[in-house]
N, C-alpha and C positions, 0 to 999 in steps of 0.2 A: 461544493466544488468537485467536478468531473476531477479525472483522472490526468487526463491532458494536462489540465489547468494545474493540478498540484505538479505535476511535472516541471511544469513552467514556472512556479513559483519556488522549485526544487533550484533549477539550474541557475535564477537570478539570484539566491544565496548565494551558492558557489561563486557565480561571479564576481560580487561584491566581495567574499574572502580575498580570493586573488587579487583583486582590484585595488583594495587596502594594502594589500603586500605591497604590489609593485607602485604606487601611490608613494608610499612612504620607502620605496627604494629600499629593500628589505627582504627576505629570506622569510618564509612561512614559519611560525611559532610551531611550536610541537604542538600546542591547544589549537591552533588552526589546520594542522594537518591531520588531528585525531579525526577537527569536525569534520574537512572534507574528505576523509576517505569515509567516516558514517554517513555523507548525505551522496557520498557516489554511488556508494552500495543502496542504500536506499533509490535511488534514484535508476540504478539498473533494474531493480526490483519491479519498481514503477513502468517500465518500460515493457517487461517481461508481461503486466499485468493488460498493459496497451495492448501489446501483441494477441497477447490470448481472447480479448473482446474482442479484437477486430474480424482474427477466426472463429469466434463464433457467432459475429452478423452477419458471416458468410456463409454459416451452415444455413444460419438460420432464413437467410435469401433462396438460397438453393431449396430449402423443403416448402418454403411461402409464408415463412414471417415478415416479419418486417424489418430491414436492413437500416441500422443509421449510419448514412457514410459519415457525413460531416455532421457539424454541430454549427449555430450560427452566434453571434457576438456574445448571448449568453450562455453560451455552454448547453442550450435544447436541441436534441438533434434534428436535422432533416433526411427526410425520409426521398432516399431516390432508388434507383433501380427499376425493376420492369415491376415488382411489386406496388411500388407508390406509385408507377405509371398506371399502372392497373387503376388503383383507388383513384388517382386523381380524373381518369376516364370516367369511374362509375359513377366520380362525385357530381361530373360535367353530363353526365344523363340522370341523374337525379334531377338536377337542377333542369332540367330540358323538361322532363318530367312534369316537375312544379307550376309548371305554364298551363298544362292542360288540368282543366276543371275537377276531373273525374281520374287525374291520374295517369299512368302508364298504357292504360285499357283503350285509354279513349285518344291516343295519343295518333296523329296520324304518317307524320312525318317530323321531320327537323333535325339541325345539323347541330354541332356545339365545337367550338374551338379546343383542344388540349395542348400541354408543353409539346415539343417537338420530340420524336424518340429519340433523334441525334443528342439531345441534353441529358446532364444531369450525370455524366460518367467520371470517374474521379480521377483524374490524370494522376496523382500523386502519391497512388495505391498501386501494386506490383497487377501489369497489364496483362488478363487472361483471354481476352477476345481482342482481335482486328480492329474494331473500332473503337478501342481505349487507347488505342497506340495514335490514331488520326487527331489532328487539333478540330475542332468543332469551328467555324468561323459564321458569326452575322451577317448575311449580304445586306442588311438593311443599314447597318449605321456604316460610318468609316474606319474599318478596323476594327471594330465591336467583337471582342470573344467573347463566346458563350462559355460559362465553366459548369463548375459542379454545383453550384452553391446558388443557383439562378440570381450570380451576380454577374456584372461587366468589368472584364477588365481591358484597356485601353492598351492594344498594339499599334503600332505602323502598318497597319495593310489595308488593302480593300480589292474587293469582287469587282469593280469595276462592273456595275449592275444598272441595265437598260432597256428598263420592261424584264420580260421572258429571258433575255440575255444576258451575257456577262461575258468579260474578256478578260485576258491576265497576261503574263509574261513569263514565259517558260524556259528555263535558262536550256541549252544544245551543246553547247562550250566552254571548256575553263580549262587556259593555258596558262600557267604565273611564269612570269621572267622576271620576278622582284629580287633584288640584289643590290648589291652595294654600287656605289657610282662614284669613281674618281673623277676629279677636277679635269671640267673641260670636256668629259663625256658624254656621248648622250643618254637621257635617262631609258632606263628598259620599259618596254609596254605589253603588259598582258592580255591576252584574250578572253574578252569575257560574253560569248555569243549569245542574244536573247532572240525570241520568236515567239509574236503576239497570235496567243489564240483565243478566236470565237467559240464561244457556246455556249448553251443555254439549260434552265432548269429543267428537270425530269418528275414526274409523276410518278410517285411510288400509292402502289394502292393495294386493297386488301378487304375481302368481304366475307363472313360469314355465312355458313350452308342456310338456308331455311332452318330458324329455331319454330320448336314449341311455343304459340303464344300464352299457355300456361307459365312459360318459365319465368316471367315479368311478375309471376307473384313473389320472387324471392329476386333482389337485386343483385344480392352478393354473388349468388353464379354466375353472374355474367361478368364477377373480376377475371375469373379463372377461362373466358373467352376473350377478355378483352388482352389480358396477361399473353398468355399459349398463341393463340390461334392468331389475332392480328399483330400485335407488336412485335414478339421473336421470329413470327415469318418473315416479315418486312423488314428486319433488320436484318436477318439473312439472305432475304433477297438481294438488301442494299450490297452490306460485304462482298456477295458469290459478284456482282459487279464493279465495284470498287477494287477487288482484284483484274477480274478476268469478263468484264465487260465487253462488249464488241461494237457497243454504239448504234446497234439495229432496233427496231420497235421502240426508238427512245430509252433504253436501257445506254447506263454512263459509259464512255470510252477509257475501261476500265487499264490500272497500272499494267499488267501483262502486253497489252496491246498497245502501247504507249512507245512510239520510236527514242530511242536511247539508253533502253534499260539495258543494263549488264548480263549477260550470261556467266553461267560457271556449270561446266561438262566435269562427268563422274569422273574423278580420277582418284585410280588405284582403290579407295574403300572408301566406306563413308564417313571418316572422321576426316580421314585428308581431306574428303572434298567440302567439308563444311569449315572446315580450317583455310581452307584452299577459298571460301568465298566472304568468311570474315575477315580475311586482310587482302580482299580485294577493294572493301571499304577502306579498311584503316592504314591500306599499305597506301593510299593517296589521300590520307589525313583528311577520310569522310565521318560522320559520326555513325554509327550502328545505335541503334535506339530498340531493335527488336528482331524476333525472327517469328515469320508465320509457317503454319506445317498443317499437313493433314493428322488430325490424332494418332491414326497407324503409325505412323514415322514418329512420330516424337516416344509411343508405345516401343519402337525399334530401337531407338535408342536407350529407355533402359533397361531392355532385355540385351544389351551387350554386355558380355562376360570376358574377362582376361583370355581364356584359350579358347576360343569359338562357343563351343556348345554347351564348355565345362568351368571350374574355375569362379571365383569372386566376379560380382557386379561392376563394371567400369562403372558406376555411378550410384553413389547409394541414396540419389532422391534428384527430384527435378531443380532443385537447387544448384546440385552438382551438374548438372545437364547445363544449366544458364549459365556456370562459370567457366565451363571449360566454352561455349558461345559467346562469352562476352556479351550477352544480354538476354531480355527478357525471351520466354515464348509464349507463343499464342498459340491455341490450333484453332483450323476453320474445317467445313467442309468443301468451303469455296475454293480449296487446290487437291488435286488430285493424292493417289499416293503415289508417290516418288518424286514430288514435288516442291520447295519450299523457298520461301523468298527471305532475302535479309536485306534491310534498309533502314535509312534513317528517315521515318512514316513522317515526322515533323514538314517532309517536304510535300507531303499532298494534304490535302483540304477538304475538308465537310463544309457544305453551304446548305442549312436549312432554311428555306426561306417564310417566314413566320412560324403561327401556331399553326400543327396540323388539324383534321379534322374527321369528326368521327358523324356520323349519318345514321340516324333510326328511320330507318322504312317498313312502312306496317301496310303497304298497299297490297301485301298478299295475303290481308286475313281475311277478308270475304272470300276470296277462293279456297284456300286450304287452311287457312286460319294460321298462319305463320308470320314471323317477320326477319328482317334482316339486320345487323348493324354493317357497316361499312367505315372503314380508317382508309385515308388519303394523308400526303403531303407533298409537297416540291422541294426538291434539292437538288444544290451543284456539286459537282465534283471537280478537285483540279488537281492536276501532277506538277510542282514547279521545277524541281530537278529529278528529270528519270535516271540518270546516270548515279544517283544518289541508290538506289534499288537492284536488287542483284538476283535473277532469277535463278536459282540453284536446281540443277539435277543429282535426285539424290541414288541413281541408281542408272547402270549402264546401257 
């Protein structure tokens, strides 16, 4: 039994103590409060021990182990991140591999299906990139989410997907006049302006320089290219669009560019103005689900000290940084420095449309005796409330 699991078979104790209490309309016995204050403690203990695995499957992601986000019905973990992306790539050219007679050598082409890189991120885990903060949505089924766990779970939505295309409904206005209504009056109506738009899936792609066709003696290097080189570029390609797209060369008409988003100009310093753009959200009862930053700025803030240059840290960890934000941060490189947006991400969309695909081309080794791998996929992008999104200037 994992850790999780004993936790969970921790807390169903407790509950059943209480349960019995209030059952039988009753006041907790001294022997029942002894237990539950040992199985809290315990049970804090257990938590504590939660926390500390979890950071270190993040170290251990970060240097190239192997990360278990989740675990599936029995308690075995599954392996996601750009690492098991990785393996599950090399495992999809193995397998590509196995087709030809003589191996790798003799291979001369071929393509092989993988997960999509939009999957497999763990909503439910404290968001440190851009697109952990975006919902992942299926254009294929109706309403289909993709999660972490390469299971489905069943929303109300859909891509509204035909062919290459796809349409959606993009809210522009929202007036409430909901109120009370006396007798004989007429009822209030509020505005709720939508505005359908066309567009279509994009081509993200990605190829590697001319390898050594030596290096096909050993498989496992080509984790560490399939890892680096095509996945995290691609996925920062996506992001640096996903923000600040312009819709030119097929590249997504990304949030920044998106008519209705909110501004917030520098005012007086940089705490008022981030204060000044968090209840720009919440002062019209929107939800704030995140904030994106260039690392520099988010490095700015906590180098602020109580008397400018001198004096205690205004924050003694990025924890304190999120609380006095009221939510999560991200950094990208995909915003400038002095630039940072806060919004509730819930309202834009990832549309991956199927498995991506990765490509062995070996037509250059009678010339130079090289070859290439090559990653492709199609995705949509959607804004449903820009007004939801608050472009902040973090500097005058």
């Amino acid at each position: 039994m994992n850790l999780k699991q004993q936790l969970a078979v921790l807390q169903a104790s407790m509950r059943q103590i209480v349960d019995g209490a209030k059952a039988g309309n009753r006041d907790l016995t001294d022997a029942e409060m002894t237990d539950l204050e040992a199985k809290s403690n315990e049970a804090q203990d257990l938590k504590g021990k939660i926390d500390r695995s979890a950071k270190a499957d993040a170290l251990m992601a970060r240097i190239g182990g192997q990360k278990h986000d989740a675990e599936d019905m029995h308690g075995n973990p599954i392996i996601h991140g750009p690492d098991g992306w990785g393996r599950k790539a090399a495992d999809a050219l193995r397998s590509l591999v196995a087709t030809s007679p003589q191996g790798a050598k003799s291979l001369t082409s071929g393509s092989v299906s993988v997960p999509s890189i939009l999957s497999g991120v763990l909503m439910d885990a404290k968001p440190r990139t851009l697109l952990e903060l975006i919902p992942v949505i299926d254009p294929q089924g109706a309403g289909v989410k993709i999660d972490d766990g390469d299971e489905i779970g069943f929303v109300s939505r859909n891509t509204g997907r035909v062919g290459n295309g796809f349409s959606f409904m993009r809210q522009i206005a929202r007036t409430s006049n909901a109120g009370a209504v006396p007798d004989g009056a007429d009822k209030p109506t509020s505005s709720y302006t939508f505005d359908q738009v066309d567009d279509r899936f994009r081509v993200y792609a990605n190829k590697t320089e001319p390898l050594a066709w030596r290096y096909l003696d050993d498989f496992s290097d080509l984790i560490d290219v399939l890892q680096v080189q095509l996945r995290e570029d691609t996925l920062a390609a996506i992001e640096t669009d996903v923000l600040s797209g312009d819709g030119v060369d097929d590249r997504f008409t990304g949030i920044l560019e998106t008519s209705g988003v909110q501004t917030q100009a520098f005012e007086g310093d940089l705490l008022a103005t981030l204060s000044a753009a968090k209840y720009k959200l919440l002062a019209q009862e929107r939800n704030l689900t995140g904030w994106a930053m260039n690392p520099l700025d988010l490095q700015a803030l906590e180098m602020l000290r109580e008397n400018g240059s001198t004096g205690a840290f205004l924050f003694k960890d990025r924890d304190a940084i999120e609380g006095f934000l009221g939510a999560p941060v991200v950094t990208t490189l995909g915003l400038p420095v002095g630039q940072a947006v806060a919004a509730d991400w819930t309202q834009a969309e990832l549309h991956p449309l199927g498995d991506d695909e990765l490509i062995f081309d070996s037509t250059q080794r009678t010339t130079n005796n090289t070859f290439l791998i090559m990653f492709e996929g199609r995705y949509g992008f959607r804004v449903k409330k820009p007004f939801d999104f608050v472009n902040v200037a973090l500097a005058a």
